[in-house]
C-alpha positions in Angstrom: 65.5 -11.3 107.5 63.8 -14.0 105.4 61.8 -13.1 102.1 59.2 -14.9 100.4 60.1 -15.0 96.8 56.8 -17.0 96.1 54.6 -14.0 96.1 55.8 -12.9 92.9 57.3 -9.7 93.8 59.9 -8.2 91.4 63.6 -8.7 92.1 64.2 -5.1 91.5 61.8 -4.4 94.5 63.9 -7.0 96.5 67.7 -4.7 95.4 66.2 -1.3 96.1 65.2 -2.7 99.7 68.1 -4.0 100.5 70.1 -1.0 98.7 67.7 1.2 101.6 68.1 -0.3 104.4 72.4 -0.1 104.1 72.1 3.4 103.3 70.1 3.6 107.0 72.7 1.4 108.5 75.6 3.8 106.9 73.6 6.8 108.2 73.4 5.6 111.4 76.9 4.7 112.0 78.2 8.3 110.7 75.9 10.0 113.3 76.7 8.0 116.2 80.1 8.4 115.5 79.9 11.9 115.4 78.0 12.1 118.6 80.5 9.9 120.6 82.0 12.4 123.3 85.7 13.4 123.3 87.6 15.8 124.5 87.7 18.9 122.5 91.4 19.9 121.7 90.8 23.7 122.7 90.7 21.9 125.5 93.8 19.9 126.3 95.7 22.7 128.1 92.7 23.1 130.7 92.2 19.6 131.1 95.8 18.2 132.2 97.2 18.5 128.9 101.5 18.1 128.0 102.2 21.3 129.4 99.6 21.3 132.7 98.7 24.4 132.4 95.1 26.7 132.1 93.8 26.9 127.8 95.3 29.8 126.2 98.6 30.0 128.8 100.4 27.5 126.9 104.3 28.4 126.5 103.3 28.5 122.6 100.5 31.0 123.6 102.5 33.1 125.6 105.3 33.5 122.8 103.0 34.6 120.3 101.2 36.9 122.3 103.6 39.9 121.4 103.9 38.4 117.9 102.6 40.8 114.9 103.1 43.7 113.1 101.3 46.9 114.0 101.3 49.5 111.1 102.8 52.6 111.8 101.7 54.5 108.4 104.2 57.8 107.8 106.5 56.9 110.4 109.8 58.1 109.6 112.5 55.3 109.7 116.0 55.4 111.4 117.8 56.6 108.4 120.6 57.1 110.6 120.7 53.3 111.8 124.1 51.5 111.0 124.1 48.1 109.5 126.4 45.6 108.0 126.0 45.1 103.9 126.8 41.5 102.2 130.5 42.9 102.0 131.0 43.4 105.8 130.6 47.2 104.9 129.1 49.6 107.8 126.1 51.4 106.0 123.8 53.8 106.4 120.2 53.1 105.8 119.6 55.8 104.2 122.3 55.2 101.3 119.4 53.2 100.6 116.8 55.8 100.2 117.5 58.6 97.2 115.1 59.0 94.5 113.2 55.8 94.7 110.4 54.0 96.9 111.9 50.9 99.0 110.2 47.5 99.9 111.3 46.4 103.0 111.6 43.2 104.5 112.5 41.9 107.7 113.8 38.0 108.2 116.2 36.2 109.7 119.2 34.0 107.1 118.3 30.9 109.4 114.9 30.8 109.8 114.1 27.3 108.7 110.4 28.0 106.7 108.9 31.1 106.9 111.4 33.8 106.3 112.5 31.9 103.1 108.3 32.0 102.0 108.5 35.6 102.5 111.4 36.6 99.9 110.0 33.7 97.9 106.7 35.3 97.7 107.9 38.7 97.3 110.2 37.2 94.4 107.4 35.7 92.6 105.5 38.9 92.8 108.4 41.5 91.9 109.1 39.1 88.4 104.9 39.7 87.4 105.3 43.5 87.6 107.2 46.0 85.0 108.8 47.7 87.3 112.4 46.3 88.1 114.1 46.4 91.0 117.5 48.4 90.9 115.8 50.7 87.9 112.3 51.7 89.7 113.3 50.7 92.9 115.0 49.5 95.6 114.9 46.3 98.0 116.1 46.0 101.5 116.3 43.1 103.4 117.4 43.3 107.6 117.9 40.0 109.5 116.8 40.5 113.0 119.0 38.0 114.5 122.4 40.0 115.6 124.5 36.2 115.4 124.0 36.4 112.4 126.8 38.1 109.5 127.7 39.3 106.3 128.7 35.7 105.1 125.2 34.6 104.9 123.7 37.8 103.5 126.0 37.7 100.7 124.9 34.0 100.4 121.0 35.0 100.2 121.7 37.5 97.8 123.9 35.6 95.1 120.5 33.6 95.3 117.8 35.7 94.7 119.6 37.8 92.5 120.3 34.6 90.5 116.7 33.8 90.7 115.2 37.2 89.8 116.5 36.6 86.2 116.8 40.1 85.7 119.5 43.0 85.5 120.3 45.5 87.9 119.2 43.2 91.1 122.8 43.4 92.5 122.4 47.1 92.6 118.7 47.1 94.0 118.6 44.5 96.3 120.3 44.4 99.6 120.8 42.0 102.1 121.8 43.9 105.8 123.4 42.5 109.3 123.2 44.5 112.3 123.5 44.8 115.7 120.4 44.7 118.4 120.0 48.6 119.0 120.2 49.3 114.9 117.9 46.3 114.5 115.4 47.1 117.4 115.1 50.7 116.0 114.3 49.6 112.8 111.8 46.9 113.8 110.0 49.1 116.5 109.2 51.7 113.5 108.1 49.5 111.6 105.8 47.5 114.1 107.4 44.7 113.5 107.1 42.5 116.9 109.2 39.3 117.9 110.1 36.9 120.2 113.2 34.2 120.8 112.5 30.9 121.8 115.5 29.5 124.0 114.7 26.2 124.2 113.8 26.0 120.0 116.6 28.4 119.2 114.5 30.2 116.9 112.5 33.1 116.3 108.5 33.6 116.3 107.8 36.2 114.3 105.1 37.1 111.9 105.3 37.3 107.9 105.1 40.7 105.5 106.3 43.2 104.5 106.7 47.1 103.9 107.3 49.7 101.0 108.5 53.1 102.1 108.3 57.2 100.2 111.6 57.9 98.5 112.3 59.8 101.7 112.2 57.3 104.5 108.6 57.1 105.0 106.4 54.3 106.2 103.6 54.2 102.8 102.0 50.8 102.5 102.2 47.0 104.4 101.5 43.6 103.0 101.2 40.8 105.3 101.5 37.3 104.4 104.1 34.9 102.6 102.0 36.2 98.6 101.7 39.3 97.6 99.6 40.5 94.8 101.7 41.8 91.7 98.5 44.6 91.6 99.0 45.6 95.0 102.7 45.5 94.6 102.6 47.6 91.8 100.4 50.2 93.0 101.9 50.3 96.5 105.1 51.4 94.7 103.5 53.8 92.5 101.4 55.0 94.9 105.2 55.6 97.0 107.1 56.8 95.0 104.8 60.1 94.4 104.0 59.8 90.9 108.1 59.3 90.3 107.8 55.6 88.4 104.9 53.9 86.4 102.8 54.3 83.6 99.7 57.2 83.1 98.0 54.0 83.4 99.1 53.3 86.9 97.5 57.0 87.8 94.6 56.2 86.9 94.0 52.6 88.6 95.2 54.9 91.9 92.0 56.4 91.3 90.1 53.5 91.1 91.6 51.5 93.7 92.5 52.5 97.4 94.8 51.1 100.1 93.0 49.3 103.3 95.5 49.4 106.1 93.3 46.7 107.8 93.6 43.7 104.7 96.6 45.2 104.0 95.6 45.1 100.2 93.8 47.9 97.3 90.5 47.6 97.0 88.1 49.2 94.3 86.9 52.9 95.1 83.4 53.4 94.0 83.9 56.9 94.4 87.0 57.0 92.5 86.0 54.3 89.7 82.7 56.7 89.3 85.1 59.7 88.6 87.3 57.8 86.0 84.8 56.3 84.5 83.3 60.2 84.4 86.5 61.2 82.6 86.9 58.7 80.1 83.1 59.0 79.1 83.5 63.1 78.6 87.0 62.5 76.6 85.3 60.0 74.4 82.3 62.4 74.1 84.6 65.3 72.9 86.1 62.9 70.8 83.4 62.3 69.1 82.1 65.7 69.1 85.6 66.7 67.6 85.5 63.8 64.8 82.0 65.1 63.5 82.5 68.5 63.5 85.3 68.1 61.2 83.1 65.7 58.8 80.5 68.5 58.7 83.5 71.2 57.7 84.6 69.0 54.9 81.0 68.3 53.2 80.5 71.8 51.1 84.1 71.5 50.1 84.0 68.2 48.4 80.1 69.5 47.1 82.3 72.7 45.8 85.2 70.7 44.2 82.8 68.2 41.7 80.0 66.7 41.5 79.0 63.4 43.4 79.3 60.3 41.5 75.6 59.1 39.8 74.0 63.1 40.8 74.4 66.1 38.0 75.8 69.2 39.3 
C-alpha cells in the first residue's frame, strides 16, 4: 500500500493505521483457523478410529463401565472376613473394630499412580486434624489384588507410618492381604466396583474412601485422591457417636450436614440458625446474669461509705 507523506498527515496517524490493520490480519487468521474442519475426537471410535469400533464401545469404555463406588450407607461389613496382616497373621476384621470409628481404604500395593494418591491424600489430611490415628481411631487398608502378600503390606506400612510423623500409627494403621471371596465380600459392601485389565496387567478402579461406626457400620464416603481435614474430622466425629472430639466438634455437626451425593459437609441453614439461636440466648443470660449481680452490689457499697467527691 503506498502512502503519501506529502499531505502533511501526522506520523502517529500513519502507526495507529498500520498498528489496525495487523490486529484485523491477526483476527482473521485466529477465526479461520478455528473454523477449519476436523474431526472431532469424540469421534475417532465411530469414524475408523485405532480400535474400529462404534464411539463409546471402546475396550477403555467397556472397562470402566462397571467402574465406581456406589454408597451403601449403614451396611453392615463382613466382620467375619479373614485377611492376612503385614505379619502373615490370619485376622479378623473385626479385631479391627472395638471402641472406635475406622477409615477404610481399598487399593492395591502395585498400582502404579492412583492407589498411592489415595493414601497420600488421606495422609495429608489425617496429619491437619487433632485426632490421631491409633488414639481416636483406627485405619484399615485391604488390597484387592489376591497376588498380592504380606511382604508388601508390611512394606507400605513401615512407610506411611514413617511418614505420619506421629505415635501410635503402628497400632492404628493396618495394611491387609486376602484372598478373592474375603476381598469380594468386603468390596461388594462397600460398593466398591472393579475391573482387571489382562492385557495392562492392572486394575481400573475408582479413588476414595470410607469411615465406618465403632460397630462395623457403613457412616460416611469421600471420593477422590484429597480429602478435606473438615470433612475428615467431622466424618469421624460424626462416626464414632459422640465417642471422640471436642464440644466444639458437636456443635459444627449442627451446622454442617453430610451429602451422600458430593460426598462432602455442607452448611445447614437449619442447623446454623439453631446454633446460632443458642449462642445468642446463652450470651443473653450472660448478660442478664452479669447485671443483675452489679445491681445487687450497688446499695452495699452506698451502705459501706460514702462515694468519693459526694457527702454522705
Amino acid at each position: 500500500m503506498n502512502r503519501d507523506f506529502s499531505s502533511g498527515a501526522p506520523e502517529s496517524d500513519f502507526g495507529f493505521d498500520v498498528l489496525r490493520e495487523s490486529a484485523c490480519v491477526v483476527v482473521f487468521a485466529v477465526l479461520a483457523l478455528l473454523a477449519w474442519p476436523r474431526p472431532a475426537s469424540a469421534q475417532r471410535f465411530a469414524t475408523g478410529g485405532p480400535y474400529n469400533t462404534p464411539a463409546g464401545k471402546s475396550p477403555t469404555a467397556e472397562l470402566l463401565s462397571d467402574v465406581g463406588i456406589d454408597q451403601h450407607l449403614d451396611a453392615p461389613l463382613p466382620l467375619d472376613a479373614v485377611f492376612r496382616d503385614e505379619t502373615g497373621r490370619d485376622v479378623r476384621l473385626g479385631e479391627y473394630f472395638t471402641n472406635k470409628p475406622v477409615v477404610l481404604a481399598l487399593v492395591y500395593y502395585r498400582c502404579p499412580m492412583l492407589c498411592t494418591q489415595v493414601l497420600n491424600g488421606f495422609l495429608k489430611s489425617s496429619q491437619a486434624v487433632p485426632l490421631e490415628i491409633g488414639r481416636d481411631y483406627e485405619v484399615v487398608t485391604i488390597s484387592f489384588d489376591p497376588r498380592e502378600g504380606p511382604d508388601l503390606a508390611a512394606e507400605k506400612k513401615r512407610h506411611y507410618v514413617r511418614s505420619y510423623r506421629r505415635e501410635g500409627a503402628d497400632r492404628g494403621w493396618h495394611f491387609l492381604t486376602g484372598d478373592q471371596p474375603a476381598i469380594d465380600r468386603v468390596a461388594k459392601t462397600i460398593g466398591f466396583r472393579y475391573r482387571f485389565d489382562a492385557k495392562s496387567s492392572q486394575f481400573a478402579h475408582a479413588s476414595g474412601i470410607a469411615i465406618a461406626t465403632p460397630d462395623g457400620r457403613l457412616a460416611r464416603y469421600f471420593y477422590g485422591i484429597e480429602y478435606s481435614p473438615h470433612d475428615l474430622r467431622l466424618g469421624l466425629v460424626e462416626s464414632s457417636a459422640g465417642r471422640i472430639g471436642s464440644h466444639v466438634d458437636q456443635v459444627l455437626l449442627l451446622c454442617y450436614h453430610y451429602d451422600p451425593l458430593t460426598g462432602k459437609y455442607g452448611l445447614a441453614i437449619s442447623g446454623a440458625l439453631r446454633a446460632a439461636g443458642v449462642i445468642t440466648v446463652l450470651g443473653l443470660a450472660g448478660f442478664l446474669v452479669i447485671m443483675y449481680r452489679r445491681e445487687r452490689r450497688r446499695p452495699r457499697l452506698m451502705r459501706d461509705g460514702p462515694l468519693m467527691g459526694v457527702p454522705r
